[in-house]
C-alpha positions as CSV (number, residue, x, y, z in Angstrom):
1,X,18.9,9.1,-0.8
2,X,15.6,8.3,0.5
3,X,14.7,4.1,1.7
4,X,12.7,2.1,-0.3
5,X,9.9,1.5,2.3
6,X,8.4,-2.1,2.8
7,X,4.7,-1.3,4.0
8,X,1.6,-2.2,2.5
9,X,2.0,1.0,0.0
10,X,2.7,0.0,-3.5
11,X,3.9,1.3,-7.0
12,X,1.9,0.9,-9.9
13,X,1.6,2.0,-13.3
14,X,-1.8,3.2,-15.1
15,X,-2.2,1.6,-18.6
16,X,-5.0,3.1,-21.1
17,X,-7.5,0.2,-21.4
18,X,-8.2,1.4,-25.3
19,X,-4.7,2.0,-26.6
20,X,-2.5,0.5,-23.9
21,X,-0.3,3.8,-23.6
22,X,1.4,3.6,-20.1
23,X,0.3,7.6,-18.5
24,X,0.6,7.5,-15.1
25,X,2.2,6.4,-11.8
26,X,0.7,6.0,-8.7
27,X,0.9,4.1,-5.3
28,X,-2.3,2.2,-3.4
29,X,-2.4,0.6,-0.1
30,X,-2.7,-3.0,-0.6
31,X,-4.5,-3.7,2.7
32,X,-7.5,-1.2,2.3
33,X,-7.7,-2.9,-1.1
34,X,-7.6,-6.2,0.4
35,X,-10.4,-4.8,3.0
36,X,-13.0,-3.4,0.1
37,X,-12.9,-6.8,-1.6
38,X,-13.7,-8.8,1.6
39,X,-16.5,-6.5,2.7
40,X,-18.3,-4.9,-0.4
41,X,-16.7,-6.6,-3.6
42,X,-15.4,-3.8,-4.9
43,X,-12.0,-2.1,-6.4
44,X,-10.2,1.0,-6.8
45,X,-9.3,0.1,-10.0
46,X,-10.1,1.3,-13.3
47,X,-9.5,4.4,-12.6
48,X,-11.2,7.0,-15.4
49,X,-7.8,9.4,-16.7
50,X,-7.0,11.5,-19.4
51,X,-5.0,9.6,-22.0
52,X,-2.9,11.7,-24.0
53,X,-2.6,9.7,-26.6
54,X,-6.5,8.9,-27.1
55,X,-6.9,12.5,-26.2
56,X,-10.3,11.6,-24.0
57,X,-11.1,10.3,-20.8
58,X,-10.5,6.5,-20.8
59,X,-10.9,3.5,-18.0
60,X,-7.2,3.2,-17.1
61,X,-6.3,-0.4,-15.2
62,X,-3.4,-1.4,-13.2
63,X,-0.1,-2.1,-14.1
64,X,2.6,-3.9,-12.0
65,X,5.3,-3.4,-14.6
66,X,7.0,0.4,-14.8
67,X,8.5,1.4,-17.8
């Protein structure tokens, strides 16, 4: 079995912003994210995906819980 690892990666879920159907997983560093707010006020997220369920390309924000 393969270690949970405790550095600044981290799991998150991608939520449709229009219908709220959960589509994706995917995993961000926390400390460049923490570095693009400090310097130029920006964010990696939304992220424009397909949605399956819209069946269009949609913003698609952050989500801590996994289903």
């Amino acid at each position: 079995m393969a270690k949970k690892s405790k550095g600044p990666r981290q799991i998150v879920g991608l939520k449709c912003s229009v219908c709220n159907a959960f589509g994706y997983v995917t995993e961000f560093n926390k400390n460049n994210e923490q570095l693009k707010k400090q310097t130029s006020n920006e964010s990696t997220f939304p992220l424009s995906k397909y949605c399956k369920v819209c069946r269009k390309h949609t913003e698609h924000k952050q989500s801590k819980k996994l289903k």
